[in-house]
C-alpha positions in Angstrom: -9.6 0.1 54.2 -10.0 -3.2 52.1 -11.4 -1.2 49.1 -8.4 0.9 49.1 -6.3 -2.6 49.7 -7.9 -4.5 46.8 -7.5 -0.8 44.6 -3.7 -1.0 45.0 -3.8 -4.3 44.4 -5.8 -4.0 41.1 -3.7 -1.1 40.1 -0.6 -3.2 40.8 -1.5 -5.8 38.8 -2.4 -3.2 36.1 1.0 -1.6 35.7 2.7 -5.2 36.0 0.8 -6.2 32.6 1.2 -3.3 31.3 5.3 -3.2 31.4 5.5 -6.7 30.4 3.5 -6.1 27.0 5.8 -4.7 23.9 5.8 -1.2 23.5 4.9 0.5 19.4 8.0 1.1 19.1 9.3 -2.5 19.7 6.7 -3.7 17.6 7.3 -1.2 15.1 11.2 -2.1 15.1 10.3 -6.2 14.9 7.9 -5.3 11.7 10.5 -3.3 9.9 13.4 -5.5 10.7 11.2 -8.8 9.3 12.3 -8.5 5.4 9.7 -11.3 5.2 6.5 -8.9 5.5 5.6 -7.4 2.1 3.5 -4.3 2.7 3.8 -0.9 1.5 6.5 0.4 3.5 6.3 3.1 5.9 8.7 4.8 8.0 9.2 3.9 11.5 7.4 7.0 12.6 4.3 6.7 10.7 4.1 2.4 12.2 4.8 4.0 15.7 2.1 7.0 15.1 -0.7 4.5 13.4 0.3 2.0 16.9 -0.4 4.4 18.8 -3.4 6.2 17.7 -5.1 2.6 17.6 -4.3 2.3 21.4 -5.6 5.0 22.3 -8.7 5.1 20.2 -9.5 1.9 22.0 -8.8 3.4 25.4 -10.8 6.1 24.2 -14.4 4.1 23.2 -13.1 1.9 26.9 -12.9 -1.4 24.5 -11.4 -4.1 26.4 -12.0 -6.2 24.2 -10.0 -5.0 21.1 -7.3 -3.2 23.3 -7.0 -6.8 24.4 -6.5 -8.3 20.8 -4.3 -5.1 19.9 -1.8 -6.1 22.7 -2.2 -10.2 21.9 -1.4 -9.3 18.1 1.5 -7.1 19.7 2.7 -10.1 21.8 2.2 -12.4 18.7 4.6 -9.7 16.1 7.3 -10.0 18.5 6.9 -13.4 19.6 6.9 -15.2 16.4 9.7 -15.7 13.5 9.1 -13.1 10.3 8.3 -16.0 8.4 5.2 -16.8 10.6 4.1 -13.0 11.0 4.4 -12.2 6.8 2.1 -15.7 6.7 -0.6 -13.7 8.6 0.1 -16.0 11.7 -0.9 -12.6 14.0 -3.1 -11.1 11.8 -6.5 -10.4 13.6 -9.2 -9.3 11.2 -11.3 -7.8 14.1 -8.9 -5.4 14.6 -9.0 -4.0 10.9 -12.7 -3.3 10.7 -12.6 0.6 11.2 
């Protein structure tokens, strides 16, 4: 009974964190909005699509690790003026290695 207590609990926890992180698309919607960040531009779809795929190739290989830093850049993008995010103040190099 407590392993299925402390499961609910865990999972719980698990969808809290996961609805307080920003979505692709809100991400996606902060980066194309920031006239600040000079990179070749891409169409909302193809920011969401790329966003995405990274997510889940990191779910795929179970990396904890860089689904971690994906969602802390995430939290960074949307967290932080344009000025700071074209500046590289989110960038994570680890992330860009594939």
């Amino acid at each position: 009974m407590a392993t299925a207590s402390r499961s609910g609990s865990a999972l719980a926890i698990l969808l809290l964190a996961s609805a307080c992180r920003p979505s692709c698309e809100e991400v996606c919607d902060k980066l194309l909005a920031c006239e600040e960040v000079e990179s070749p531009r891409v169409s909302h779809a193809e920011c969401e699509d790329s966003c995405t795929r990274e997510e889940a190739l990191y779910e795929t290989w179970d990396d904890t690790h860089l689904l971690d830093a994906l969602y802390d850049e995430m939290a960074c993008v949307m967290d932080s003026p344009c000025a700071d995010v074209a500046a590289g103040a989110c960038y994570d190099e680890a992330l860009f290695v594939y």
